[in-house]
N, C-alpha and C positions, 0 to 999 in steps of 0.2 A: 445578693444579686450582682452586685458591683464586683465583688471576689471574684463571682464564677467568669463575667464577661472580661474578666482584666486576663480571667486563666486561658480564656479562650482566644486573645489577642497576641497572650504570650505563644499558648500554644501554634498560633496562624506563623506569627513571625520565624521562629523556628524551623516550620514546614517548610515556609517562603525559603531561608537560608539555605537548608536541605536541597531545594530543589535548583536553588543557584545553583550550588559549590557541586553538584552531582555533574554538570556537563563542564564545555569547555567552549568557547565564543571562538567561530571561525568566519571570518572575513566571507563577503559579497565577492564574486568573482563576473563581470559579466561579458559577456562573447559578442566582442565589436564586429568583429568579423562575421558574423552568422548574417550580419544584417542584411550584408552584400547578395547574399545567399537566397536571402529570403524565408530564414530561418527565425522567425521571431515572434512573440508573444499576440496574444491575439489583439493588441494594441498599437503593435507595429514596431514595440521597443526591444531591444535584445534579449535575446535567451539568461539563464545565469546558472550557477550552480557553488557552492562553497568547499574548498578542498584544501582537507589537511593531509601531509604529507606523511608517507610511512617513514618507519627508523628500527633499526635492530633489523633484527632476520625477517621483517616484514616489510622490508625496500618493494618485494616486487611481488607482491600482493595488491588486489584492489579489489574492492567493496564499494562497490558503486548504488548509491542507494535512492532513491525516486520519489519525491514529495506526492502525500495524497490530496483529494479537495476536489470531489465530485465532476463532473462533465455538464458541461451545456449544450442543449440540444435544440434550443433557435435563437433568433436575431436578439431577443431580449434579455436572455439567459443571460446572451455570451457578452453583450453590450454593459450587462450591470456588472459582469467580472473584470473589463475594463479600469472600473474604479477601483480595486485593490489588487492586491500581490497575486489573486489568481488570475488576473491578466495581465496585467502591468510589471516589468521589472521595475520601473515607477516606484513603486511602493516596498518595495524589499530592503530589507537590511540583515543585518549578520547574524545569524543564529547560534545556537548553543549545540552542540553535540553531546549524545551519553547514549544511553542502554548499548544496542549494536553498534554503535556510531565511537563509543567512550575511547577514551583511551589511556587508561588504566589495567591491568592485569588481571586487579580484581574483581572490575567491573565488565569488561567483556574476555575473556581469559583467551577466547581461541582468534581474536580476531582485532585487540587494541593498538598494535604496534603496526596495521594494514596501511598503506594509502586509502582515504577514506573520502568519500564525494554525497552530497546530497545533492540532487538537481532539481533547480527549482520547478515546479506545474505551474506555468501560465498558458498553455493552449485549449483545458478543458476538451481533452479528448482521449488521455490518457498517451500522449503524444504518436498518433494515429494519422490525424490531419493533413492534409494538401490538398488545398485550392489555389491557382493558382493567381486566378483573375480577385480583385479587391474592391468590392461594389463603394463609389465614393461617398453613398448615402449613409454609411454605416462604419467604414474604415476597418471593419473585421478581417484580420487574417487567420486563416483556418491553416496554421501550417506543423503542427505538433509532428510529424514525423523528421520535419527538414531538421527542427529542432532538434529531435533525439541525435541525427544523423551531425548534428555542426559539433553538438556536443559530444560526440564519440570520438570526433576526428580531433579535436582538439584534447583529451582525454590521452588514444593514443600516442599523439606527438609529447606528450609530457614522461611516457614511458609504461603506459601501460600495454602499449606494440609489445613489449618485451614480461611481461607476466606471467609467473608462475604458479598463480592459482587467482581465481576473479570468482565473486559472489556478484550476482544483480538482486537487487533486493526492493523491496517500497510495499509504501504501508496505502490500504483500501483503491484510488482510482491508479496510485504506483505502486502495488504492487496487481492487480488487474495488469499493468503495463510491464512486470517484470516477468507476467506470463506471455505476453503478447512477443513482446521483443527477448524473449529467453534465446531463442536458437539464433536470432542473426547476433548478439550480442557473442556467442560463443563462437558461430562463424569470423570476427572481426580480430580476434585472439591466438596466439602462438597454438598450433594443432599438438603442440605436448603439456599444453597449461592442462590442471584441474579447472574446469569452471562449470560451475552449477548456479544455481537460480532461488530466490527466496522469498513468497509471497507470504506477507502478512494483510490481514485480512482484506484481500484480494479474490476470495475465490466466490466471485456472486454468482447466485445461481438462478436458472431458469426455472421460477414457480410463477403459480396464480395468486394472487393478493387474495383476501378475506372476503371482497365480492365475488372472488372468482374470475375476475380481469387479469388478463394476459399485461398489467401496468409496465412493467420493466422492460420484459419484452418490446411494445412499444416505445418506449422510451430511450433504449438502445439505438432501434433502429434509427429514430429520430436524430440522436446524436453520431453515429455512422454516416446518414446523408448528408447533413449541413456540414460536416468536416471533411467529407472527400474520404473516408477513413478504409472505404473498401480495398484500393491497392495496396495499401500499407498494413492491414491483417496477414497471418501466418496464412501464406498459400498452399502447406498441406490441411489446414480447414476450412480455406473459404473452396478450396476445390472439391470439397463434399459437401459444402453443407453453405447458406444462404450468409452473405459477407455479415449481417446484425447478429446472426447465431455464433460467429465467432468474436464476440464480445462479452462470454459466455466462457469461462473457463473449462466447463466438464465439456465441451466440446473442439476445444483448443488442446487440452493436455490429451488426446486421443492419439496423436500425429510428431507432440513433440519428441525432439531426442535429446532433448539436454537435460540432465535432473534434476529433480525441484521438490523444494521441498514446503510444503504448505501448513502455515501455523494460521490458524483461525479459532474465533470462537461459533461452537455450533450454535447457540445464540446470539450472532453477530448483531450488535445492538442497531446499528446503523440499516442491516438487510429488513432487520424487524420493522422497524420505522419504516422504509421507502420501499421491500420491496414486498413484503409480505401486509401489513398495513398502515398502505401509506394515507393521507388524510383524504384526498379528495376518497377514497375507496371507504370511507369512516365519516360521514358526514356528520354524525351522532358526537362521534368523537369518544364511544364505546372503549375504544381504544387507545384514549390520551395518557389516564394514569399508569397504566400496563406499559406505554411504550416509555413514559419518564423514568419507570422504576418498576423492574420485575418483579418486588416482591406486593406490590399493589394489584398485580394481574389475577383473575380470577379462576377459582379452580376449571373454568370452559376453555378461557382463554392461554392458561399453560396446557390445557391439553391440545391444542393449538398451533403452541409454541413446541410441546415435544416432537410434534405430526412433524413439525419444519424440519427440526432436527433431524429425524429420520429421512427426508425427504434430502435435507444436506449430506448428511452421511453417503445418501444413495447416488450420490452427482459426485465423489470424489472418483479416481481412478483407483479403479479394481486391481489386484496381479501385479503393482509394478515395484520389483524391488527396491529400483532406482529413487523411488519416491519417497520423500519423506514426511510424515503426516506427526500434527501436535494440534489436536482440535480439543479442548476443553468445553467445559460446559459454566464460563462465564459469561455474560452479557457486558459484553466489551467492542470494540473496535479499536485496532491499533495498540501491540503488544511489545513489539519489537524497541519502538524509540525511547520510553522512559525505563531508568533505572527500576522504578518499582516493579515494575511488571518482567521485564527483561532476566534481571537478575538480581534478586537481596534477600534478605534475609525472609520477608512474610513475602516474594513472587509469587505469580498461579506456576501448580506443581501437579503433574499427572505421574503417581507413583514414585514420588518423592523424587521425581526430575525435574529441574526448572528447563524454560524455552531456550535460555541458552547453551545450557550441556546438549540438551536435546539438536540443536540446530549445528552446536562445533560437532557434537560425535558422527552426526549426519554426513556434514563436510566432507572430517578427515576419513572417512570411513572405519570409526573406532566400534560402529554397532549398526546396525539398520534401525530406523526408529520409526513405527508407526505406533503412535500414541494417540489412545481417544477414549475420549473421561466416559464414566458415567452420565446419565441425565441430573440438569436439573434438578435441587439443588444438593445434589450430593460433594460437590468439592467447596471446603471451608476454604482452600489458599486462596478463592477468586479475588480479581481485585476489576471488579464494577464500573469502568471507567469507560470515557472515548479521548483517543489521543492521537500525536499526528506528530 
């Protein structure tokens, strides 16, 4: 017994190393100036984001990529985010870079020698927000848009004004936010750059949870009003359709024009959980072991799970060449940041393509790629995880 748990210690530390030496540690950067602005975390401290510089023939390239970490949709949500890094630049420190982010050849081939940015989420809106008045009872600022907005302009002045190809990218409420802000981001860019858009698992969609409540639905809208978030929505969807419905991707990519291309899991682990069944809709909790681990779900409840699927599927955009789609049939959220999954040796693989060839050939236009797995559980590459 002692054998096996030493082998299992050895085996952690190893992982542990592995998953150091895979990225690279890029410095805090934070925007004193936004503050003047009123561009700031919903704490009142300044915006941030971490940026490694490109080199070789990838000077004037940018990969702009968008931290995830859910939204808050009232005073006390947004109050408890305060106390960590989804509120507070307060709390942040340097992170590591790899999968999309690497910058190695081997490890992101079409895209490691880029300018490369992650910005940080602390306005829980998916940077949406402005209000401008700041009740003193509370000290909340609702400013995520100002935010995107200080952050672009200082972006720009570093040289991405002058760019010859731009990815906006982020993983579950940033990349939600890389559909949102897709067309003004390529509005802000040289009218001869390539730039396109890359949402990982970002594309939530409008269903009814397992009682049959409209729960997201709500809960959109919730987070829409306390942030001010209606004028800062894509106004070719809030002008058909109600400002909470375009919080909503199948109802947002209707209008857009810039291409995008959408890597998700059809059993997005995280939609399962909150938005198909989420707890209060599961009083029983029917539903605990199935949402910790799919292979615990019961022959009802993956029939359940594939309805979702189908119903995902049916909310993507139909017809559009521009688009580029890589939906698997993992129970995952967040595919894009880590090496495992991004790009190696055992990735998840639809037709023996990993997410990264799929997302460069997209790119460079070396192929059109609309990939989408079989059900459940017929692909062996999955890799089961949630990541950020």
């Amino acid at each position: 017994m002692i054998g096996v748990k030493r082998g299992a210690w050895i085996y952690l530390i190893v992982l542990l190393i592995s998953l150091t030496v895979e990225g690279f540690d890029v410095p805090l950067t934070l925007v004193q100036d936004a503050v003047a602005k009123g561009a700031v975390c919903l704490d009142g401290s300044p915006p941030a984001y971490h940026f490694a510089p490109g080199f070789g023939s990838g000077v004037d390239n940018w990969l702009v990529h968008m931290e995830g970490g859910g939204w808050c949709s009232n005073v006390e949500e947004c109050k408890q985010r305060t106390k960590n890094f989804r509120g507070s630049s307060k709390y942040m420190e340097q992170l590591s870079f790899s999968g999309i982010l690497g910058n190695k050849q081997t490890s992101s081939p079409d895209f490691y020698n880029w300018n490369k940015v992650k910005i940080r989420y602390c306005d829980g809106s998916s940077f949406t927000g402005d209000i401008e008045a700041v009740n003193p009872a509370t000290n909340l600022h609702f400013r995520g848009a100002r935010v995107w907005r200080a952050i672009m302009d200082e972006l720009l002045a570093k040289g991405m004004n002058k760019a010859q190809n731009a990815l906006l990218s982020g993983c579950s409420a940033g990349g939600l936010a890389s559909i949102l802000h897709c067309d003004s981001f390529r509005d802000l860019l040289p009218a001869g750059a390539t730039v396109k858009c890359f949402s990982d698992a970002g594309y939530f969609i409008d269903a009814k949870d397992v009682s049959g409540k409209e729960s997201i639905k709500d809960f959109y809208s919730q987070v829409v009003t306390i942030h001010g978030s209606a004028k800062n929505l894509p106004s070719s969807c809030t002008s058909s359709f109600p400002p909470s419905m375009c919080f909503f991707p199948q109802y947002v990519v209707q209008s857009m024009r810039t291409p995008l291309f959408i890597l998700n899991a059809a059993y997005d682990a995280w939609q399962i959980k909150n938005i198909l069944a989420p707890s209060p809709s599961d009083p029983s909790k029917v539903w605990g072991e199935c949402k910790l681990d799919i292979k615990k779900c019961s022959s009802s409840q993956l029939q359940v799970l594939q309805d979702f699927r189908s119903e995902f599927l049916h909310a993507l955009p139909a017809n559009s060449p521009s688009t580029g789609l890589f939906i698997d049939s993992c129970y995952s959220h967040c595919q894009s940041g880590a090496q495992e999954t991004w790009l190696s040796s055992n990735s998840p693989a639809i037709d023996k393509m990993s997410i990264a060839k799929a997302v460069g050939d997209w790119f460079y236009g070396r192929s059109a790629i609309q990939k989408i797995d079989c059900p459940y559980p017929c692909n062996p590459t999955c890799v089961n995880r949630e990541i950020d």
